[in-house]
Phi, psi and omega in degrees: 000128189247121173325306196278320169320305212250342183213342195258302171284342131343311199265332146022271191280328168304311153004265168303291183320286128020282186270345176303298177304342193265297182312309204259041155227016182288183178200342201192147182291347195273350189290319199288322165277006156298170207031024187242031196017041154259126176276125173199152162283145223282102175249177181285172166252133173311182177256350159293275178345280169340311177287289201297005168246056055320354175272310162308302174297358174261339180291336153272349150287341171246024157291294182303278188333324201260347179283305184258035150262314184287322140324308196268323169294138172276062166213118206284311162004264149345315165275335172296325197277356184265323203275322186296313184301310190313321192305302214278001181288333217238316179292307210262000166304306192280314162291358168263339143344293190229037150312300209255034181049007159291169144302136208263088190318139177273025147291310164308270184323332170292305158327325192261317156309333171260327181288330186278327164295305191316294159338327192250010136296285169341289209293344202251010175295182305303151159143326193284303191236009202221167174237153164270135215260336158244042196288340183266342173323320191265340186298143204209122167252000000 
């Protein structure tokens, strides 16, 4: 069982799924933030606003593809480099946080906190959670 296969890019792929449906329906910034305990007054969205969360959600639609493409491809590679975007996706999410003096939402940090364990699990396969699938291959008696 490989952790980015089976529980980090899955929850991803949920994500990404998630914040796509949550961009490209928005009518108002309070529809996007809900259930994310941000509270703001409640106005219409501009059509830059409009745009750059129509921009987003398509970029969380090629999140997902590329998320339940690496589920699906047999390269372990390939999952490390989808889980690294996601990280660094988050990361630079979390530095405009506190960039622009917010509080950093603590979701964001939990995104960023499961792709870097899951990656520093990754690195360290096989043996923690997985057997090499070609350890017998080479063994000669």
């Amino acid at each position: 069982m490989g952790l980015l296969k089976h529980v980090v890019l899955p929850f991803y792929a949920t994500l990404n799924l998630f914040l796509l449906y949550k961009c490209l329906i928005a009518e108002d910034i309070n529809f996007v933030l809900e259930g994310w305990d941000r509270d703001i007054e409640a106005k219409p969205i501009t059509t830059l606003e409009m745009h750059l969360l129509h921009v987003s959600g398509g970029t969380f639609g090629i999140f997902l593809i590329n998320n339940v493409a690496a589920i699906i491809v047999e390269n372990s590679h390939y999952r490390m480099m989808a889980v690294s975007l996601q990280v660094l996706f988050f990361m630079v999410d979390w530095y405009s946080y506190i960039r622009l003096g917010s509080p950093v939402p603590p979701v964001i940090i939990a995104n960023v906190v499961v792709g870097i364990v899951g990656l520093v699990v990754h690195s360290k396969e096989p043996g923690i959670f997985t057997k090499d699938k070609g350890s017998e291959k080479g063994k000669t008696n």
